[in-house]
C-alpha positions in Angstrom: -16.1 -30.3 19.5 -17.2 -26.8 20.5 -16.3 -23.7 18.6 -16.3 -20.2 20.0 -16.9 -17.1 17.8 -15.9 -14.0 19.5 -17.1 -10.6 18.0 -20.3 -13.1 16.8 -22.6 -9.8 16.7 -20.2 -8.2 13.5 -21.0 -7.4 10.2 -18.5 -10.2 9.7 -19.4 -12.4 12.6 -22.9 -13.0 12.1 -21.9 -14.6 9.1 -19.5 -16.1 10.3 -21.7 -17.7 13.3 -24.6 -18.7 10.6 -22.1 -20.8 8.3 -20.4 -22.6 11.8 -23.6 -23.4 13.5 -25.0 -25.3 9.6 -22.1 -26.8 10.0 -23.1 -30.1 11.6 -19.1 -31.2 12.8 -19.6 -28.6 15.9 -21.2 -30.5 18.8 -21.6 -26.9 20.3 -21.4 -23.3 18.6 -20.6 -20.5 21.3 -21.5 -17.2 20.4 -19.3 -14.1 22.5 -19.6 -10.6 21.8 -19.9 -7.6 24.4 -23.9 -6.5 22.9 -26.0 -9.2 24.9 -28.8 -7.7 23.6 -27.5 -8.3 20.1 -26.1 -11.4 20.8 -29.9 -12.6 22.1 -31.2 -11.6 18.7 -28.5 -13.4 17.1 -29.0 -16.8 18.6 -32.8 -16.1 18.2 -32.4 -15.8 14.4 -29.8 -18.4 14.7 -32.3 -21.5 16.4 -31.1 -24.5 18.4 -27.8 -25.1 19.0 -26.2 -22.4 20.1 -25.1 -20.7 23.4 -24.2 -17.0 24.2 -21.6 -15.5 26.3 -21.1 -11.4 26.9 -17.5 -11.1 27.2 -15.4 -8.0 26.8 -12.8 -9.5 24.3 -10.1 -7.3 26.0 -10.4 -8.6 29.5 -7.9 -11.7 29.2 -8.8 -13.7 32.3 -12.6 -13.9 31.0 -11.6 -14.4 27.4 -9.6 -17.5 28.6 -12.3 -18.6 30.9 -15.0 -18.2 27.9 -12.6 -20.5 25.6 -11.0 -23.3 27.9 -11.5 -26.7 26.5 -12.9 -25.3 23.0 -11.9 -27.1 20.0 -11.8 -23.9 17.7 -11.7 -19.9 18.4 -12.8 -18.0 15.8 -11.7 -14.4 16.2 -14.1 -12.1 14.3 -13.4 -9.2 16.3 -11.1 -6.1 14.9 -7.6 -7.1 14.1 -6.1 -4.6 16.9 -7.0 -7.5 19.2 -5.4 -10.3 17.2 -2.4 -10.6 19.2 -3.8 -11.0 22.6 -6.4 -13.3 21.4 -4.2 -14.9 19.8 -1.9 -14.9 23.1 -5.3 -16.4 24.9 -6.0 -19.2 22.4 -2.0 -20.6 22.7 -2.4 -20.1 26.9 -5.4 -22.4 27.0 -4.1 -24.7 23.9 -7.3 -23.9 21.5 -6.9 -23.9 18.0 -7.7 -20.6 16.4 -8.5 -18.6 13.1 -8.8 -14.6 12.5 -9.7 -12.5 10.2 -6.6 -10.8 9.3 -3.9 -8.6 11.4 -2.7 -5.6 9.1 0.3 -4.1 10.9 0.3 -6.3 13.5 0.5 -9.8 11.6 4.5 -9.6 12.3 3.9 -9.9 15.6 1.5 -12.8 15.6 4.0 -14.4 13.4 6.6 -14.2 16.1 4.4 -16.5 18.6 5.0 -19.4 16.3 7.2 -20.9 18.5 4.9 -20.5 21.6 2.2 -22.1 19.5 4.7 -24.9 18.4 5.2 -25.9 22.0 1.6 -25.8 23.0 0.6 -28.2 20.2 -1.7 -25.1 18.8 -2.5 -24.5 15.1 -2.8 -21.3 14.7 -4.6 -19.6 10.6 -4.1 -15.9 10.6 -5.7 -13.7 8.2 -8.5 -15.8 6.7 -10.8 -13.7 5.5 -11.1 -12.4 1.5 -8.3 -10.2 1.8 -6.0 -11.7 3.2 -7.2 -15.4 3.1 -8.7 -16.3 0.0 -6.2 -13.9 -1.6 -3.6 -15.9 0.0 -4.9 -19.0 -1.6 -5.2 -18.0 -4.9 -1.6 -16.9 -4.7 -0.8 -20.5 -3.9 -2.9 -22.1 -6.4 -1.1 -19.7 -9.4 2.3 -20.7 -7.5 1.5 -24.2 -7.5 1.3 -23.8 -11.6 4.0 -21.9 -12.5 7.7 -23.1 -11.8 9.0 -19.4 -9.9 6.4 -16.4 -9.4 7.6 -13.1 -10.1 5.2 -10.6 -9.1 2.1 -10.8 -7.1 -0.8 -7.9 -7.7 -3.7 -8.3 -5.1 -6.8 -5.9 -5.8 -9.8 -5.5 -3.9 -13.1 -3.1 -4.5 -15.5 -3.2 -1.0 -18.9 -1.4 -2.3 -21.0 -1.2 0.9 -21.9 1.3 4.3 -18.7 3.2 5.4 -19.4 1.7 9.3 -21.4 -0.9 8.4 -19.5 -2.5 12.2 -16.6 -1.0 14.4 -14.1 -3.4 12.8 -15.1 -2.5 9.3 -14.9 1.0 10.3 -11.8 0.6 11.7 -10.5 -1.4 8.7 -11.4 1.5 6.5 -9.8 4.6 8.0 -6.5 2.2 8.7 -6.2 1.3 5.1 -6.3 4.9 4.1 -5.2 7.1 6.9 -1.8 8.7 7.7 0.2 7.4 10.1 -0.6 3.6 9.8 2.8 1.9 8.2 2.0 0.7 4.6 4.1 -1.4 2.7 4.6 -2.8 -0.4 7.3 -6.0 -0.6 10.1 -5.1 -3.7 12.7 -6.7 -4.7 13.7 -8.4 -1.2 12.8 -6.0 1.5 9.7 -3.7 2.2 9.0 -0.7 1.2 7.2 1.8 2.7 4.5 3.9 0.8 2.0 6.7 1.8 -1.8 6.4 1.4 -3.2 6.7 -1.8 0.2 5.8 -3.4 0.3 2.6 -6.1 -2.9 4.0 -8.0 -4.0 1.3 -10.9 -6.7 0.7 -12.6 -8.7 -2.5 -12.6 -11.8 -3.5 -14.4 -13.8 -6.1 -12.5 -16.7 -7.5 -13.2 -20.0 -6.3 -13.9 -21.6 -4.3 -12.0 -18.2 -2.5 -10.5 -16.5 -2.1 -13.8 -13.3 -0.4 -13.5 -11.8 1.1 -10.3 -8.4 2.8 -9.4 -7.1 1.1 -6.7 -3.9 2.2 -4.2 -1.9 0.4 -1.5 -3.5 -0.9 1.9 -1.2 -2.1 4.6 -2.2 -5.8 4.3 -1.2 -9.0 5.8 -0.1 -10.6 2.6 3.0 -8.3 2.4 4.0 -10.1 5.6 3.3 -13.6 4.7 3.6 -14.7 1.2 7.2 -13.6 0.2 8.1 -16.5 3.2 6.1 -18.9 1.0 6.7 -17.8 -2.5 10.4 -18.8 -2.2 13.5 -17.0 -4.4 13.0 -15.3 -7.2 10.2 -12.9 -6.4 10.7 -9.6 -7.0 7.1 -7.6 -5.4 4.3 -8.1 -3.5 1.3 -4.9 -3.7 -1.8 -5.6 -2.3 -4.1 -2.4 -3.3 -7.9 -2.1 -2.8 -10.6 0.7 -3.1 -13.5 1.6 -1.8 -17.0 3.3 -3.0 -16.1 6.1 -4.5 -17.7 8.6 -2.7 -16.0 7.0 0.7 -12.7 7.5 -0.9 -13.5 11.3 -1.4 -14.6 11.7 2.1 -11.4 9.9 3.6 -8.9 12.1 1.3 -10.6 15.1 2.7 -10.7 13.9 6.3 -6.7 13.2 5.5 -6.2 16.4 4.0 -7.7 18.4 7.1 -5.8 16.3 9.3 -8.9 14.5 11.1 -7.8 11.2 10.3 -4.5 11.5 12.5 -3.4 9.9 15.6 -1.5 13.3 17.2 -3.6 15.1 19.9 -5.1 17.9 19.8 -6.8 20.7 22.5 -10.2 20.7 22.9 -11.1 23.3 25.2 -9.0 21.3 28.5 -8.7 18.0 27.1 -6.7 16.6 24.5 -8.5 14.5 21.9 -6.9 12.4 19.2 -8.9 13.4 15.7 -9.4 10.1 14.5 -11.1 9.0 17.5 -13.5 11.8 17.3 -14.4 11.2 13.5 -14.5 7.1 14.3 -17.3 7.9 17.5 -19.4 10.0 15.2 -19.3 7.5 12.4 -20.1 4.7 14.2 -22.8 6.9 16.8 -24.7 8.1 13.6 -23.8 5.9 10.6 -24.3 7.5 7.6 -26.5 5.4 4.7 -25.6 5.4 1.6 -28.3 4.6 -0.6 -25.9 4.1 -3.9 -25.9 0.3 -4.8 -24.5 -2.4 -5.7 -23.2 -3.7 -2.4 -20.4 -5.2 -3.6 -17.1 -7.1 -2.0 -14.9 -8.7 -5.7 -11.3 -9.9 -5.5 -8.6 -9.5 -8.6 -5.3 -11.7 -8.0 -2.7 -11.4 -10.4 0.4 -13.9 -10.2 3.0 -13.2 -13.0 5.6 -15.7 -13.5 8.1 -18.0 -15.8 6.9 -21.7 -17.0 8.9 -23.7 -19.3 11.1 -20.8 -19.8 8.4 -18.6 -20.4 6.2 -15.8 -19.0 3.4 -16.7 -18.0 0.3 -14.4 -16.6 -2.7 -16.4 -13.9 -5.4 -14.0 -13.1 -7.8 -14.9 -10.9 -11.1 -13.5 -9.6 -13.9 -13.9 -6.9 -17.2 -12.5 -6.7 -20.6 -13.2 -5.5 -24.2 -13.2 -6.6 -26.0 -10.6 -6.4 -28.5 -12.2 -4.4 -26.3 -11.8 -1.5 -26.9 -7.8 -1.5 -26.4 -6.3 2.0 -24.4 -9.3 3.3 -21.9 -9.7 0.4 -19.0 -7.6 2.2 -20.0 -9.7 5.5 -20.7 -13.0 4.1 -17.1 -12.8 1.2 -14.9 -12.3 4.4 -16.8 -15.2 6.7 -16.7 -18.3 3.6 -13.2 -18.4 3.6 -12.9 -18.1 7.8 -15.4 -20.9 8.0 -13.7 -23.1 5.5 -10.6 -22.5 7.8 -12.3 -23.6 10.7 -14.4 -26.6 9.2 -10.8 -28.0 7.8 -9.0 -27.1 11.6 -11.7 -29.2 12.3 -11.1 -32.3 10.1 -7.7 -32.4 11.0 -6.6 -31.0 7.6 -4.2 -29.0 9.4 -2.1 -31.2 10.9 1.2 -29.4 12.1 0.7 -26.7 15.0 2.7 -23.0 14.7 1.2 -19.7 13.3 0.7 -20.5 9.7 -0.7 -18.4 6.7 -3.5 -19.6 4.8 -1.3 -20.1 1.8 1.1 -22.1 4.4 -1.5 -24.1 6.1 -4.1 -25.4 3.4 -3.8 -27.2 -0.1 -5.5 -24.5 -2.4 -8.1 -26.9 -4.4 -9.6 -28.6 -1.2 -10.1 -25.2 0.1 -11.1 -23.5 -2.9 -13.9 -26.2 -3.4 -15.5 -25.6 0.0 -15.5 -21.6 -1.0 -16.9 -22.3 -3.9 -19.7 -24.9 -2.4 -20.8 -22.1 -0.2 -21.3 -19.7 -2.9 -18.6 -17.7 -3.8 -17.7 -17.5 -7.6 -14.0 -18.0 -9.0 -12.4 -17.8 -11.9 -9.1 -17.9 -13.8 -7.1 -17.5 -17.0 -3.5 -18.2 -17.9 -1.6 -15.5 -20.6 1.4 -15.1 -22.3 2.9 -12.1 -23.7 1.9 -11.9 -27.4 5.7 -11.6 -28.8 5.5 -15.1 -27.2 2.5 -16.5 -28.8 2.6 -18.8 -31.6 0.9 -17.7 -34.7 -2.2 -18.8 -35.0 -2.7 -18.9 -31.4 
């Protein structure tokens, strides 16, 4: 069975394109990014066992000639192509997986039916955040008898550009003009950035961190799995602190904006100027720990009472540099290695928390390094003494 991993050269995709070509199910690993010269290096570092295509992701009728008769597609490109690739994966029947859609997961989640009748199984946003977030979700679900609330929290410690998708990930999370929501009480709510501010300790070495709403996929996805009773979804996250300070200001001056502007006799958006100098001249910031930890929060009622599952996922430290790369890639490659298996068995457009049975999945996380924990609460009023 081959799999094809476009965007391979990524911050994200090089991980990505390590963990699928150890994996020994794949009887061939394609790797297809635009950089050939990146994508030589790659498969150099990479060994036997792997072929490279240069493919400009955008250009349809070469993307579908680059996957036809592939058993997986691994989108690891930025979510503003999710829904043609995804459109390309259901023409040529190839199962696929991505990394996540933002705004735009509504609109993969419409070509369910397309997907149905092409016999294609189809795992959006399977990254950290959404992905493993998604699963957690489902494993605190699976405990409680209704879920109430759902609190997602991120805190991303690494290069502000460290790839154009990251980049782009970064000024959409924070920037005016991208919708934002958060799900209350039965219908979403929209909310400007740097709204929802609350503070979360993580572990050492982050500590605590005031985190705001980001316009993630989760909003989209789990209030269709959770069921009645659930009155919000928030999905916040945070970045180093001295990247949060630069996007306010960039906000604040209006350089983070979509509307164009004159420049001399063209008309330039600003965002597009600040996103070209980012990525032409990276800036390095030499302030560590590089850093990608995950706080999930389900609160909800069992045997009549309330009942609190946090859950948390880091990394070691060992994984410096990579950790931002390597926490979004485990849960992708899981997805893809279970796709594989057959695990998945019934084709549409499917959530992670829709398509996978959380311990399963969480075990093959967990085998590839990534840490989780968890701990159940009650409020104390409803604590028995001596308990």
């Amino acid at each position: 069975m081959r799999a094809v991993i476009l965007g391979a050269c990524g911050a994200v995709g090089r991980e990505v394109a390590a963990g699928v070509a150890a994996d020994g199910r794949w009887s061939s690993v394609v790797l297809a990014d635009l950089d050939g010269r990146a994508l030589r290096e790659l498969a150099g570092s990479l060994g036997r066992g792997v072929a490279t295509r240069r493919v400009d992701a955008a250009d349809g009728v070469a993307l579908r000639r680059l996957i036809r008769g592939a058993g997986v597609l691994m989108n690891c490109t930025t979510y503003r192509l999710g829904v043609p690739v995804l459109k390309a994966a259901l023409a040529e029947r190839v199962d696929y997986v991505d990394l996540g859609g933002l705004y735009n997961t509504p609109r993969q989640l419409e070509l369910a039916p397309r997907a149905r009748r092409a016999g294609v199984r189809a795992v959006i946003g399977c990254g950290a955040t959404p992905g493993l977030s998604n699963v957690l979700v489902r494993r605190a679900a699976d405990r409680l008898d209704r879920v109430r609330d759902v609190h997602i929290s991120f805190a991303s410690h690494r290069d502000i550009a460290a790839s154009p998708g990251l980049l782009d990930t970064l000024l959409d999370e924070f920037r005016p003009g991208v919708p934002r929501f958060r799900w209350r009480d039965g219908r979403m709510e929209e909310v400007a950035p740097f709204d929802g501010g609350r503070r979360i300790r993580f572990p050492p070495p982050l500590g605590m961190q005031e985190v705001y709403y980001v316009p993630h996929s989760e909003i989209y996805t789990l209030p269709r799995s959770l069921g009645d009773g659930l009155r919000e979804v928030a999905v916040r996250g945070t970045w180093r602190p001295s990247d949060m300070r630069t996007l306010r200001a960039l906000a604040r001056l209006g350089l983070t904006g979509d509307r164009p502007v004159p420049v001399g006799d063209a008309w330039v958006r600003p965002i597009d100027v600040v996103r070209a100098a980012l990525l032409a001249d990276p800036p390095r910031d030499t302030v560590r720990p590089v850093a990608f930890y995950l706080d999930v929060e389900v609160v909800g009622e069992r045997d009549g009472g309330e009942v609190t599952i946090r859950q948390r996922a880091t990394h070691p430290a060992s994984w410096r540099e990579a950790a931002t790369g390597r926490m979004t890639a485990v849960p992708a490659i899981v997805a893809a290695g279970l796709l594989g298996s057959g695990a998945v068995a019934e084709p549409g457009v499917s959530p992670p928390e829709a398509a996978f049975d959380p311990e399963p999945f969480l075990a093959e996380v967990r085998r590839r390094g990534v840490r989780i924990s968890a701990r159940s609460s009650r409020p104390a009023a409803a604590r028995r003494p001596g308990t």
